[in-house]
N, C-alpha and C positions, 0 to 999 in steps of 0.2 A: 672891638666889641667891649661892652660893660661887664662887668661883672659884681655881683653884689651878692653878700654873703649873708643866709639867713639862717641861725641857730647850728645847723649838721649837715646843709646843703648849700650846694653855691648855685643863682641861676646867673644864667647869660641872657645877656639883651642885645638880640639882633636888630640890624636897621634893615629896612626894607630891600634895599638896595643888596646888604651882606647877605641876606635870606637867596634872594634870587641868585648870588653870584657861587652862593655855596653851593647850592640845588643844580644849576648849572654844571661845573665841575663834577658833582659827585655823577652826574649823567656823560663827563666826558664831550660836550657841548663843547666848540667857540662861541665866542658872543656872535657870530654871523650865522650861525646855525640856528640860534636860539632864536636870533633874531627873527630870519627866513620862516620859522615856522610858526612864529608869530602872527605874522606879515605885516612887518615894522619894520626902520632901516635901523641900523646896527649903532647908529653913533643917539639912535632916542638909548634903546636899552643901555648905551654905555652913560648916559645922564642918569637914569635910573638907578643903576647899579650906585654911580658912583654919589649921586646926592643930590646932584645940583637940581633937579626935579619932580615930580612923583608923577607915574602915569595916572591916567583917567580910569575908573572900574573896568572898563569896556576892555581895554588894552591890556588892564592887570591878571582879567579874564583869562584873555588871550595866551599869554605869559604864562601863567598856569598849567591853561591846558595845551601848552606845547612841551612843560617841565613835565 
């Protein structure tokens, strides 16, 4: 994560990927879980998570309303 520091506060800048993977976790999820409820296969979400690609809205959607 980035971090950049402005006057009295520091923000963090999440990547797309670190967002979902944090939200994840904090729910106690596998990636196959998250996946399944998705209903995606588990190695898209692991490109996601990890960078190599960004989902389409539709999927991101989905993603959400499975977090």
């Amino acid at each position: 994560m980035n971090a950049t520091k402005t006057a009295s506060k520091t923000v963090t800048l999440e990547t797309l990927g670190q967002r979902i993977d944090r939200l994840r976790h904090e729910r106690d999820m596998t990636q196959q879980e998250l996946a399944d409820d998705a209903g995606m296969i588990r190695a898209d979400l692991s490109r996601y998570i990890n960078g190599h690609c960004y989902p389409k809205f539709t999927t991101l959607r989905n993603i959400a309303h499975a977090l």
